[in-house]
C-alpha positions in Angstrom: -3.1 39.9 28.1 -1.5 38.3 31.2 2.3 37.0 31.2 0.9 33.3 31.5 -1.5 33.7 28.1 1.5 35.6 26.3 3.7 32.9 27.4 2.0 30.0 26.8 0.8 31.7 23.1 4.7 31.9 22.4 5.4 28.1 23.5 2.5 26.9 21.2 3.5 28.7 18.1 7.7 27.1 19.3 6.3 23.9 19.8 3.8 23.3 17.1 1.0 21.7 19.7 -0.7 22.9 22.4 -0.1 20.6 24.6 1.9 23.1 26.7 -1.4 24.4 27.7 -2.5 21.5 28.7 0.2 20.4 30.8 2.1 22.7 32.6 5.1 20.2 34.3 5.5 19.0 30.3 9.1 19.0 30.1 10.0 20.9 27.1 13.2 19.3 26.4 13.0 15.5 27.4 9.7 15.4 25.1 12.0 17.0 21.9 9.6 20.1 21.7 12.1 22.7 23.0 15.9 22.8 22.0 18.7 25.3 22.8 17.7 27.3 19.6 13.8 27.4 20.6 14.7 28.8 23.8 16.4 31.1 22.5 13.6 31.9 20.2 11.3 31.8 23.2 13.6 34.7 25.0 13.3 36.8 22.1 9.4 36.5 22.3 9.2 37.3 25.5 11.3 40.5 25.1 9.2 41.5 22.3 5.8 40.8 23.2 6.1 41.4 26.5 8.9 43.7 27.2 10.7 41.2 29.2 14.3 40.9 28.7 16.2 37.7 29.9 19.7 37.3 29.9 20.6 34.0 27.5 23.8 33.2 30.8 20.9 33.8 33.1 18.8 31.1 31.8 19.3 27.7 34.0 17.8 24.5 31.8 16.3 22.9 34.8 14.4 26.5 35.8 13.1 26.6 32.3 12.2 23.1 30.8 8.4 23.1 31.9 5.7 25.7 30.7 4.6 26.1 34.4 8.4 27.2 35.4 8.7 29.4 32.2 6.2 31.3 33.5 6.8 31.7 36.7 10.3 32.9 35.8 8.6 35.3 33.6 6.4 36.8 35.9 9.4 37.3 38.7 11.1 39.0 35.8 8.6 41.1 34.8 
């Protein structure tokens, strides 16, 4: 499965809607969907699914607060 499916799988089950899939510049934070804990949650699914690891201190909120940008973060990590 590609980093975007994997990714966006992860957000839904975070989120509860899948929404994320529909909008990729939804920002995960202004809406209430993501918080500091889900992100973290999110960085842990990503190592484990994926094999990705991401540094918590590496993580800038406004590089990170849409689906569309989580991914593309994801895929230059991986």
């Amino acid at each position: 499965m590609a980093i975007k499916e994997v990714v966006l799988d992860i957000l839904v089950d975070l989120t509860g809607t899948d929404e994320v899939k529909k909008n990729e510049n939804l920002d995960l934070f202004a809406t209430g969907l993501l918080d500091s804990l889900g992100m973290v949650q999110l960085l842990v699914e990503v190592e484990g699914q994926l094999g990705i690891s991401v540094p918590v201190s590496e993580v800038e909120r406004e590089n990170w607060n849409t689906p569309g940008k989580i991914i593309a973060e994801v895929e230059a990590l991986g």
